[in-house]
TORPA-469913 format. One record per residue (C-alpha): residue number from 1; z, y, x; residue in three letters. Coordinates in Angstrom, 2 decimals. Example, Ala and Ser with C-alpha at 12.3 -4.5 7.8 and 13.67 -1.06 7.14 Angstrom:
<atoms>
{resi:1, up:7.80, north:-4.50, east:12.30, resn:Ala}
{resi:2, up:7.14, north:-1.06, east:13.67, resn:Ser}
</atoms>
This chain:
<atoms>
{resi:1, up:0.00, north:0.00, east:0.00, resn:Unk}
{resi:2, up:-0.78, north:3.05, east:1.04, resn:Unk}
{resi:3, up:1.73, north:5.71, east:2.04, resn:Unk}
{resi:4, up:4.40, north:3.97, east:0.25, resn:Unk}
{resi:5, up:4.67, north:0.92, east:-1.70, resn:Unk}
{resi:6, up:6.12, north:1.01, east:-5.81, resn:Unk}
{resi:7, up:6.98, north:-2.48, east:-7.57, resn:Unk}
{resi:8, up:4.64, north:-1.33, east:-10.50, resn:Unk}
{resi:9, up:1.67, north:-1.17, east:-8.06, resn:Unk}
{resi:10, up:2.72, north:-4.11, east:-6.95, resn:Unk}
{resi:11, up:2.85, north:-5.89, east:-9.97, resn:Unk}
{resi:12, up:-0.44, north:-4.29, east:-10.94, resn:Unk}
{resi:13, up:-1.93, north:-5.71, east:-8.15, resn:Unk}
{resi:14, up:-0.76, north:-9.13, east:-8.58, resn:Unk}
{resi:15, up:-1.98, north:-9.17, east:-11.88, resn:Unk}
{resi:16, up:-1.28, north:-9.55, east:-16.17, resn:Unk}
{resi:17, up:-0.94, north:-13.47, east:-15.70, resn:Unk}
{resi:18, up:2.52, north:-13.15, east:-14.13, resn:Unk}
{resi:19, up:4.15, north:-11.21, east:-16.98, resn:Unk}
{resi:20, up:6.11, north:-13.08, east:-19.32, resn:Unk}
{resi:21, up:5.63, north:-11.87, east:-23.05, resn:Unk}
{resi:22, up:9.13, north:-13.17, east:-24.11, resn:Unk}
{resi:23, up:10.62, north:-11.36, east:-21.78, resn:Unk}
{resi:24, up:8.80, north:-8.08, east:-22.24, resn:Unk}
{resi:25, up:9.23, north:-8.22, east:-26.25, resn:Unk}
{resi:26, up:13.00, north:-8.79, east:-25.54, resn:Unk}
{resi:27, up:13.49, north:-5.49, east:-23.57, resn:Unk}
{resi:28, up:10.76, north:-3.62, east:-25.89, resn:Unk}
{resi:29, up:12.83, north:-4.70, east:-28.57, resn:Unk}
{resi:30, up:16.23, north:-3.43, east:-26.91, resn:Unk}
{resi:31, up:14.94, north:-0.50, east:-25.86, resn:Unk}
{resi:32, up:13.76, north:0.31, east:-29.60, resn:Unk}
{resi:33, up:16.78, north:-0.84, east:-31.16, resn:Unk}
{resi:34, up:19.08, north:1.71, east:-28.86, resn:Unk}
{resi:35, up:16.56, north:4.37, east:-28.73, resn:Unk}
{resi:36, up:16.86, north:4.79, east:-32.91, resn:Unk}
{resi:37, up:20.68, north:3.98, east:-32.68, resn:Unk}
{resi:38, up:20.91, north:7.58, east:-30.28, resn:Unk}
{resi:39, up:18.54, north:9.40, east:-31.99, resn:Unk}
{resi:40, up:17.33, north:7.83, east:-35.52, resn:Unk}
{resi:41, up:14.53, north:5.56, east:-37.00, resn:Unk}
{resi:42, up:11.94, north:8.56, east:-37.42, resn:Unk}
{resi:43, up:9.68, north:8.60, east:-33.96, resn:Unk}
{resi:44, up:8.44, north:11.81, east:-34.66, resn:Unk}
{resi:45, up:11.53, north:13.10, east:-34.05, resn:Unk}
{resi:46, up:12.86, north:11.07, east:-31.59, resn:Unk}
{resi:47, up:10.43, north:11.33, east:-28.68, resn:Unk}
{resi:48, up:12.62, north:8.09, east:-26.62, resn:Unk}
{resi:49, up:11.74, north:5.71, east:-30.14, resn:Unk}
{resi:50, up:8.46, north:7.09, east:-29.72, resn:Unk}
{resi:51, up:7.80, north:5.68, east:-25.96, resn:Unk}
{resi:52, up:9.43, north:2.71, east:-27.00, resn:Unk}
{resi:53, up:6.86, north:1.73, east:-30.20, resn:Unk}
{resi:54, up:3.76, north:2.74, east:-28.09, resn:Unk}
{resi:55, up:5.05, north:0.26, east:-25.26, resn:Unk}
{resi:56, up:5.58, north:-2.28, east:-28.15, resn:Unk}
{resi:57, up:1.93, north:-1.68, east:-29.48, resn:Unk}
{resi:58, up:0.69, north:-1.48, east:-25.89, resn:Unk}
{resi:59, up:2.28, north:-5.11, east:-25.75, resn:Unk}
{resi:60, up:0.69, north:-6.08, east:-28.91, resn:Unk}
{resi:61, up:4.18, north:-6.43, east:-30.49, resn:Unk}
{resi:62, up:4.02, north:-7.56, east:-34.21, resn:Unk}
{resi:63, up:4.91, north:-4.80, east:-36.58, resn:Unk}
{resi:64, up:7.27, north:-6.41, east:-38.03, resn:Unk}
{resi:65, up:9.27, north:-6.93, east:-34.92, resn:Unk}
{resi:66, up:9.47, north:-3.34, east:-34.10, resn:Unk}
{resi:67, up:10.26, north:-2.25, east:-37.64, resn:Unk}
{resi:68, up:13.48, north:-4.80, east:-37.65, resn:Unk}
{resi:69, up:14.39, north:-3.23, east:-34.04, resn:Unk}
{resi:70, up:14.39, north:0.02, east:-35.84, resn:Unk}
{resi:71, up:16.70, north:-1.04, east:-39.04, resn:Unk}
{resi:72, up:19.20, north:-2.52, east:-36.41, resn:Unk}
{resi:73, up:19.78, north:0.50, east:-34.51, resn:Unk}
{resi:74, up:20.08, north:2.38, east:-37.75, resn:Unk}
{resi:75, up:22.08, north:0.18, east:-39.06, resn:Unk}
{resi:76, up:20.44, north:-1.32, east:-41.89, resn:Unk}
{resi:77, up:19.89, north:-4.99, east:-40.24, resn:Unk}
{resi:78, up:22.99, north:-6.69, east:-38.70, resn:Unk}
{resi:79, up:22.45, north:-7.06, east:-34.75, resn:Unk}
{resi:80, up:23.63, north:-7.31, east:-31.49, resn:Unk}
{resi:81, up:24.89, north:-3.83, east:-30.31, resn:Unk}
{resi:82, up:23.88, north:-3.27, east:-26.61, resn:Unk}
{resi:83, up:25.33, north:-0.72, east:-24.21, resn:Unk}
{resi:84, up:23.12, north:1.33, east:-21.35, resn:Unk}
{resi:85, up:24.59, north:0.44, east:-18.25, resn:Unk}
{resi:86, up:23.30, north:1.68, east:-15.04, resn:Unk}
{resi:87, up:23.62, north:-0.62, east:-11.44, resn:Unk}
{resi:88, up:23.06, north:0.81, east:-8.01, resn:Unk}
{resi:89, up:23.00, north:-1.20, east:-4.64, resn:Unk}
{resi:90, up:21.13, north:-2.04, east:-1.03, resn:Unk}
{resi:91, up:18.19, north:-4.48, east:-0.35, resn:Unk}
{resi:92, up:17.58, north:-5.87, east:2.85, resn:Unk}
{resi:93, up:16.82, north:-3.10, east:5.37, resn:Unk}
{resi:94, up:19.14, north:-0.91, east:3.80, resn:Unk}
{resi:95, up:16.55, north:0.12, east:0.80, resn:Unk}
{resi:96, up:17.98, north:2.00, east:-1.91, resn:Unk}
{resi:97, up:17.63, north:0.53, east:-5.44, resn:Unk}
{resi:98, up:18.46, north:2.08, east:-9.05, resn:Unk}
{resi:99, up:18.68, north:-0.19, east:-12.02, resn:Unk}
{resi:100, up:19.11, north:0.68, east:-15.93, resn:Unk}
{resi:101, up:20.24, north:-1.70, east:-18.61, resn:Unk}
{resi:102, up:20.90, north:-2.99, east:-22.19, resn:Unk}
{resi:103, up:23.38, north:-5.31, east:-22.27, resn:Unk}
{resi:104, up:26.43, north:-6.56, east:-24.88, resn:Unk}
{resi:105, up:28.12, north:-8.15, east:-22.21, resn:Unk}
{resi:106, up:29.11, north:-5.89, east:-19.33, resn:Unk}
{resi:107, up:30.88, north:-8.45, east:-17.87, resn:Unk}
{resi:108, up:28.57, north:-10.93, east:-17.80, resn:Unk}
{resi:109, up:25.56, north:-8.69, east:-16.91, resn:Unk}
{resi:110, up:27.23, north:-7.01, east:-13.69, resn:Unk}
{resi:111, up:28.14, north:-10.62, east:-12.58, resn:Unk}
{resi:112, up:24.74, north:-11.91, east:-13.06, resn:Unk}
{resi:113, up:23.56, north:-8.73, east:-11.04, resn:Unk}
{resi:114, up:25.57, north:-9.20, east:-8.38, resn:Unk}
{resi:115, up:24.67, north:-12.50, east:-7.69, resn:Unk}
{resi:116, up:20.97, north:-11.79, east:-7.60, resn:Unk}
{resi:117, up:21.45, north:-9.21, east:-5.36, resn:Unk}
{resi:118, up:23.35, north:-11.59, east:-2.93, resn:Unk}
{resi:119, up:21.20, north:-14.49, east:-2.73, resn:Unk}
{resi:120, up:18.27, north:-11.90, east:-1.88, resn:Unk}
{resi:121, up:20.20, north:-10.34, east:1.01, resn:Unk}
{resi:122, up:21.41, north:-7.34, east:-0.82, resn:Unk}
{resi:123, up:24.82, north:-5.38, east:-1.98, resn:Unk}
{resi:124, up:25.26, north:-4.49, east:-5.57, resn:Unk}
{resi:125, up:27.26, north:-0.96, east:-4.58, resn:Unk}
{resi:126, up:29.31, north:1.50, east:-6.57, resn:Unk}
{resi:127, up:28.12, north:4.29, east:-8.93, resn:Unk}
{resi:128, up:26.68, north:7.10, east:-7.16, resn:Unk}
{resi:129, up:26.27, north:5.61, east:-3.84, resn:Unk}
{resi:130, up:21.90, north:5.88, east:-4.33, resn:Unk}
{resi:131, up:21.43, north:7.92, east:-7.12, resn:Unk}
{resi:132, up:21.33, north:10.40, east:-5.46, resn:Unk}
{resi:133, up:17.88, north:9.70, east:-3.78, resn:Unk}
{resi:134, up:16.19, north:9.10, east:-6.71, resn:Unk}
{resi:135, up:14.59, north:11.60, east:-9.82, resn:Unk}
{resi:136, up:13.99, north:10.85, east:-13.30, resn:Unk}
{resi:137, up:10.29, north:11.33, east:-13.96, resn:Unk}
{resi:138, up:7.04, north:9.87, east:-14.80, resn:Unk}
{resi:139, up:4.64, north:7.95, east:-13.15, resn:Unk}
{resi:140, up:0.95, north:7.45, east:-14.31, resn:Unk}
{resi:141, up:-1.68, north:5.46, east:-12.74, resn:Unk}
{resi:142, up:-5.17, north:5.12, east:-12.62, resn:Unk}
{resi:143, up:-7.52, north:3.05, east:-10.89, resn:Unk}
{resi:144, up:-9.84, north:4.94, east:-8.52, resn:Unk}
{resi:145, up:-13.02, north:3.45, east:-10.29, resn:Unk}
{resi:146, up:-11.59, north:4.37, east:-13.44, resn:Unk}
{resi:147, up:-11.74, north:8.12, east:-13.02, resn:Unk}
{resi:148, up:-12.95, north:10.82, east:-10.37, resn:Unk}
{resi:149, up:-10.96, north:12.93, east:-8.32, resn:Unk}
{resi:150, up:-11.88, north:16.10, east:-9.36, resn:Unk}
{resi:151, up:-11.77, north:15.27, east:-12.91, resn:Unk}
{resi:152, up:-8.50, north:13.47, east:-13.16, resn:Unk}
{resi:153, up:-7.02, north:16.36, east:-11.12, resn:Unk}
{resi:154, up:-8.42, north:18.95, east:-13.82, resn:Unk}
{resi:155, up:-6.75, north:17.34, east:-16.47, resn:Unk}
{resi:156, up:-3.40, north:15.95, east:-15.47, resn:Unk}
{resi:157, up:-2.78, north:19.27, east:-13.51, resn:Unk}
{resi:158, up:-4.14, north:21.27, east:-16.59, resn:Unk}
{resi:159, up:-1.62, north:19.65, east:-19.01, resn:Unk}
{resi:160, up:1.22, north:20.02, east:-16.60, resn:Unk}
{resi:161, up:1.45, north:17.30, east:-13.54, resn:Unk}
{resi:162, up:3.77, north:18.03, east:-10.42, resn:Unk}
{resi:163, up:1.77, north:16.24, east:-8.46, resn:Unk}
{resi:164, up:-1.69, north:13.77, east:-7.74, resn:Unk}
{resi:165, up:-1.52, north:11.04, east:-4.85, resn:Unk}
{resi:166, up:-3.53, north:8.84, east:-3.13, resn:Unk}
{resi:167, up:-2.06, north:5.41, east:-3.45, resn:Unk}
{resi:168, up:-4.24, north:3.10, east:-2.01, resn:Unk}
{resi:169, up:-6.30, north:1.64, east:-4.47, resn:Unk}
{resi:170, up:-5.11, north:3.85, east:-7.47, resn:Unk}
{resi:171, up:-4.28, north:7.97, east:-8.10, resn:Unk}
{resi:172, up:-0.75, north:8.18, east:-8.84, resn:Unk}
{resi:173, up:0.12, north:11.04, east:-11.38, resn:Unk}
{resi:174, up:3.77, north:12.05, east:-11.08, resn:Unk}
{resi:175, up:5.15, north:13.89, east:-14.06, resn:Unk}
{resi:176, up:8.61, north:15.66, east:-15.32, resn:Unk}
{resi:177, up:9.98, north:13.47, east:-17.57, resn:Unk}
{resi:178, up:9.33, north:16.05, east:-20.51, resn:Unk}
{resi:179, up:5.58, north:16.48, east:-19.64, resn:Unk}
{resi:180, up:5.11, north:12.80, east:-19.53, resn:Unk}
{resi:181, up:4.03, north:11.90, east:-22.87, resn:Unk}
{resi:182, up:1.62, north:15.12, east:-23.37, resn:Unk}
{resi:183, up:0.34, north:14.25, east:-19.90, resn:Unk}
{resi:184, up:-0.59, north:10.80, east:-20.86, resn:Unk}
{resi:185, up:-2.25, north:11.83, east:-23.83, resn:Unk}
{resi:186, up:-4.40, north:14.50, east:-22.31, resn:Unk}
{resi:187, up:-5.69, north:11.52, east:-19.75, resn:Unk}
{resi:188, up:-6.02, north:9.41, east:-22.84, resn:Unk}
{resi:189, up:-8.37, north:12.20, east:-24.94, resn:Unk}
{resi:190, up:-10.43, north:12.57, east:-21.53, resn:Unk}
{resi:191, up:-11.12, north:8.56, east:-22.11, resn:Unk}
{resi:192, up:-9.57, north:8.08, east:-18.77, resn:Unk}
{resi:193, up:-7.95, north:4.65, east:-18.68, resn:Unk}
{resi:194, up:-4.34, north:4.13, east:-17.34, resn:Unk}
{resi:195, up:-3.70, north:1.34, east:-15.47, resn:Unk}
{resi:196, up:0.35, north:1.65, east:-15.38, resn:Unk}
{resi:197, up:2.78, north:4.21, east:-16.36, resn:Unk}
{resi:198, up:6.28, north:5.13, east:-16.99, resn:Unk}
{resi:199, up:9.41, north:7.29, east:-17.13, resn:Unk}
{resi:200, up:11.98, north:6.11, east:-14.78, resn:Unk}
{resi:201, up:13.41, north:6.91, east:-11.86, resn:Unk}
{resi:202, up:11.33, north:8.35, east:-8.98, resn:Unk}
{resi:203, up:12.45, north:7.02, east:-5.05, resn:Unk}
{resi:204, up:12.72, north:10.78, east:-3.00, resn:Unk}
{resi:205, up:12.28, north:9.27, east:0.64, resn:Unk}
{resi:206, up:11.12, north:5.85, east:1.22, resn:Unk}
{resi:207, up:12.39, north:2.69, east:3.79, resn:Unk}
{resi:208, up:9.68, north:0.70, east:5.99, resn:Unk}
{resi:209, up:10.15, north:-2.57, east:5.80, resn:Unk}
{resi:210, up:8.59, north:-5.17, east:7.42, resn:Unk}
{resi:211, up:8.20, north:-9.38, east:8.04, resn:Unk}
{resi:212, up:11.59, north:-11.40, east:5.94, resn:Unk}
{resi:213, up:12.86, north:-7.87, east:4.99, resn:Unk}
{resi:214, up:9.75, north:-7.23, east:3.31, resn:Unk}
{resi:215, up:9.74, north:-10.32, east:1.40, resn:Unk}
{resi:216, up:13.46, north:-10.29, east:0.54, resn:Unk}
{resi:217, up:13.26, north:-7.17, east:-0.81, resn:Unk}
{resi:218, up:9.98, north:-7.74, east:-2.91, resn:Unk}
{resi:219, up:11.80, north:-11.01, east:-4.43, resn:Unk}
{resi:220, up:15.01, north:-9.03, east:-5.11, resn:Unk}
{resi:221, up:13.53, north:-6.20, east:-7.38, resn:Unk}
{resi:222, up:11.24, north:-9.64, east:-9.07, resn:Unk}
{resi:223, up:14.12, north:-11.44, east:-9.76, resn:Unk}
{resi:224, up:16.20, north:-8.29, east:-11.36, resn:Unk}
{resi:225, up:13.33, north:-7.42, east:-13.18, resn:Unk}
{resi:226, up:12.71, north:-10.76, east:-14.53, resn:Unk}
{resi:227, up:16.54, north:-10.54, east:-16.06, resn:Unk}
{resi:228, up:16.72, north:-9.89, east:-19.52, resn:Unk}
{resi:229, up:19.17, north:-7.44, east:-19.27, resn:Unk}
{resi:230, up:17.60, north:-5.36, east:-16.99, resn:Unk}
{resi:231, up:14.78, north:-2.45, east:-18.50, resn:Unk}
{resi:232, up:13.68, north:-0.47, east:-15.24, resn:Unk}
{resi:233, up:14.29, north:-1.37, east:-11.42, resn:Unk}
{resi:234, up:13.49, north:1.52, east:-8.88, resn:Unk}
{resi:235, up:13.35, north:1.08, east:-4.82, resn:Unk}
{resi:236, up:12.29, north:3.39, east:-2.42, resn:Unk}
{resi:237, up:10.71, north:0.81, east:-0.36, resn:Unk}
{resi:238, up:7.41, north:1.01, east:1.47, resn:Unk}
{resi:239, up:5.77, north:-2.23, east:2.35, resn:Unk}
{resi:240, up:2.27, north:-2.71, east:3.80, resn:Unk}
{resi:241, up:-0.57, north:-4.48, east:1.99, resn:Unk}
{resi:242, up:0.01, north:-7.34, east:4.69, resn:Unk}
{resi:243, up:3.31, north:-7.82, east:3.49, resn:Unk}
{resi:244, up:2.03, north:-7.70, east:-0.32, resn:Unk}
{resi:245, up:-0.85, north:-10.25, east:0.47, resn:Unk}
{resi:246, up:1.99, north:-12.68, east:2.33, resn:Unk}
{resi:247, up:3.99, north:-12.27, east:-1.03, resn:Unk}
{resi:248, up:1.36, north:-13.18, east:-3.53, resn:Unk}
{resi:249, up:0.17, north:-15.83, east:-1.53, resn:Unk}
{resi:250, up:3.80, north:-17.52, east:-1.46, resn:Unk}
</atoms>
């Protein structure tokens, strides 16, 4: 990767097949579910419901899934009531890494955390000790042959990017969180096609790693992603296209 390496290029790279679509609806559904709890079952008021439909539609999510996510956060279905909770540690090489949650079972979730953070040579750490070297914000990206330079530039910057970067084989768009969603839909109406995209949290500086580190740390942020608990991971690692080629190839 060039310049610096995120896990969603990553995983764009290594392809659709590896996603698990039980997994995905089970977060899409959390996320829904908590989303109308804060801030009620009408998404045109409640820009976090919103995100959380379109990435359920983006997932081809039956309707009727996300409308009984919606009636349990209001409170008109019986469910499961699940708490954010936000995780911070080290990966191997001292990388920084920033995880947020759903869970209704603190105790259990931190636990399971911990441990995956220890078999993958890293340290599950207290609050505050990274967050500070990460930024919430947005993340678009779009494959090179997807859109020109100039023109993708015009239009992102026009409806209120921070920034446009060269990464590798895609243009990364990074946005405030607030400008996100206007920002996508401006690439959208110039029938530019997105090839990943986000609001999470942003790394601010970025750790080389090479060789086992490398491939520690890529299987670290895999396996926390992969746990149902889990909604976003963010590391400020930056790994090579050697090293990503050595991991998909394992």
């Amino acid at each position: 990767m060039s310049g610096h390496s995120k896990w969603s290029s990553i995983k764009h790279k290594k392809g659709a097949a590896d996603a698990k679509r039980g997994k995905i609806f089970t977060k899409i559904i959390r996320e829904i579910s908590v989303a109308a709890r804060a801030g009620g079952g009408d998404p045109d008021k409640n820009p976090r419901l919103r995100k959380a439909i379109q990435d359920a539609k983006n997932a081809n999510m039956p309707a009727d899934n996300v409308k009984r996510a919606v009636l349990k956060g209001t409170g008109q279905l019986d469910g499961a009531m699940y708490e954010e909770v936000i995780y911070e540690g080290y990966g191997p090489g001292g990388v920084a890494i920033y995880i947020t949650g759903l869970t209704d079972n603190k105790n259990r979730t931190v636990s399971e955390i911990r441990h995956i953070f220890a078999k993958n040579g890293g340290l599950i750490g207290t609050q505050g000790c990274v967050a500070f070297r990460f930024k919430r914000g947005g993340y678009i990206d779009i494959d090179k042959d997807k859109a020109a330079e100039d023109k993708l530039m015009d239009v992102a910057l026009n409806a209120g990017a921070e920034d446009i970067k060269d990464d590798g084989d895609t243009w990364e768009i990074i946005t405030t969180a607030d400008k996100y969603e206007a920002i996508s839909e401006a690439i959208k109406i110039a029938g530019i096609e997105i090839a990943d995209s986000n609001v999470g949290y942003i790394p601010q500086d970025y750790t080389k790693l090479e060789g086992k580190q490398a491939q520690q740390a890529l299987k670290l942020v895999e396996e926390l992603e992969d746990h149902d608990d889990v909604q976003t991971v963010a590391a400020n690692f930056d790994i090579d296209e050697k090293e990503i080629a050595a991991y998909e190839s394992a």
